[in-house]
C-alpha positions as CSV (number, residue, x, y, z in Angstrom):
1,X,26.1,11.9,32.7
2,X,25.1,8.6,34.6
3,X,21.5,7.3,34.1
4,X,20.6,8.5,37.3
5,X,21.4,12.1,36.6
6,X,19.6,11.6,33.3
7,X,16.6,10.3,34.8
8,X,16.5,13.3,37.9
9,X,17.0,15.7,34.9
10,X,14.3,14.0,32.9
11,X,11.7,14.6,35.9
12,X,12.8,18.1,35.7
13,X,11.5,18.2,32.3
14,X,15.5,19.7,31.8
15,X,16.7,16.9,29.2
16,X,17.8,17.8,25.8
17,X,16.5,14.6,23.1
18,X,19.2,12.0,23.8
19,X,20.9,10.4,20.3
20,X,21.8,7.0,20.3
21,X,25.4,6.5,17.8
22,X,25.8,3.6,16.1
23,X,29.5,3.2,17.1
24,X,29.9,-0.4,15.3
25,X,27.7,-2.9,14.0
26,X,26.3,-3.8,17.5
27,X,27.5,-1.0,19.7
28,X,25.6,2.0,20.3
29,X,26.1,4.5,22.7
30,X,24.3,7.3,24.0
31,X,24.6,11.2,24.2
32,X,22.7,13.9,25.7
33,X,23.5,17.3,24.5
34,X,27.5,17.3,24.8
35,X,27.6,14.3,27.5
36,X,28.0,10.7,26.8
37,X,25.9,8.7,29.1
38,X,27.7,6.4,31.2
39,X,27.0,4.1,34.2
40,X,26.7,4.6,37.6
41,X,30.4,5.1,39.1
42,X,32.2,4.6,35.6
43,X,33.7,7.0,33.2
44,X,33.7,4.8,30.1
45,X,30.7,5.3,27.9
46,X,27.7,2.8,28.5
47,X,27.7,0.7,25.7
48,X,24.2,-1.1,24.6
49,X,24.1,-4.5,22.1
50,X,21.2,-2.8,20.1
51,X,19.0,0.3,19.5
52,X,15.9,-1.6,21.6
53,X,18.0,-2.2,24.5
54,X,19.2,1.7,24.7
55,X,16.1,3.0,23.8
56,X,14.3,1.0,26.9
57,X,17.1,1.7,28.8
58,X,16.3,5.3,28.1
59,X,12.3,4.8,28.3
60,X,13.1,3.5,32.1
61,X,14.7,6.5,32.4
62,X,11.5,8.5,31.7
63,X,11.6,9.6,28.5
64,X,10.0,9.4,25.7
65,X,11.9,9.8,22.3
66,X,15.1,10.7,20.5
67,X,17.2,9.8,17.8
68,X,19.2,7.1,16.1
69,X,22.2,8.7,14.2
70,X,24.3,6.6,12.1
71,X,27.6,8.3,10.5
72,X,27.8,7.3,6.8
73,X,30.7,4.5,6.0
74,X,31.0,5.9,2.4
75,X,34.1,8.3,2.9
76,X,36.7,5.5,3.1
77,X,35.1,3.1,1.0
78,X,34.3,5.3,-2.1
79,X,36.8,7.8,-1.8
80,X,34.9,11.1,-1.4
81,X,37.6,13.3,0.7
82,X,40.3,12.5,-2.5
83,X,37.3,13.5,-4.5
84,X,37.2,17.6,-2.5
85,X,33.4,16.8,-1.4
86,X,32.1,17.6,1.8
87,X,31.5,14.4,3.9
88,X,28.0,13.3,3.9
89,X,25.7,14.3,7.3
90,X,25.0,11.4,9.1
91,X,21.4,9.5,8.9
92,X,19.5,10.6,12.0
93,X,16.0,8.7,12.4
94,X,13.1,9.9,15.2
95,X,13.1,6.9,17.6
96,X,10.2,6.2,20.3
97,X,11.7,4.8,23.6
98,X,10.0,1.6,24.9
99,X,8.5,2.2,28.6
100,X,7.2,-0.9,28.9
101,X,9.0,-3.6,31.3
């Protein structure tokens, strides 16, 4: 989905709440339902340097909040799969979305 599309749909009112992954330390990326947003003409996911900078990107886009989910680091450096545990759910926070230029 480009931004575009996401911002049409947001109009609609026809946008599930869009969850921005923490994909590395400073890469974050964006999905809405089972579509990773990406820009205009491109199939490679839109990358952003930081939560603010998604979230306004998202704002612009119309709406109003989301999520931050970050996918816990602890299964390869405690060992919990050799351990038969089920892996840990990953942190998702309530984020507001800056609309404010």
């Amino acid at each position: 989905m480009t931004l575009s599309e996401l911002k049409r749909r947001a109009a609609r009112g026809d946008c599930p709440e869009p969850e921005i992954h923490s994909v590395e330390g400073v890469v974050y990326v964006v999905h809405v339902g089972d579509e990773v947003l990406t820009p205009a003409r491109s199939e490679r996911a839109l990358r952003f340097p930081s939560v603010y900078a998604a979230s306004h990107a998202l704002g612009r886009a119309g709406l109003e909040r989301g999520w931050l989910v970050h996918a816990s680091p602890y299964d390869e450096m405690i060992g919990r799969p050799d351990e038969g545990l089920a892996p840990p759910a990953p942190l998702r926070t309530p984020v507001a979305f800056a609309t404010e230029e």
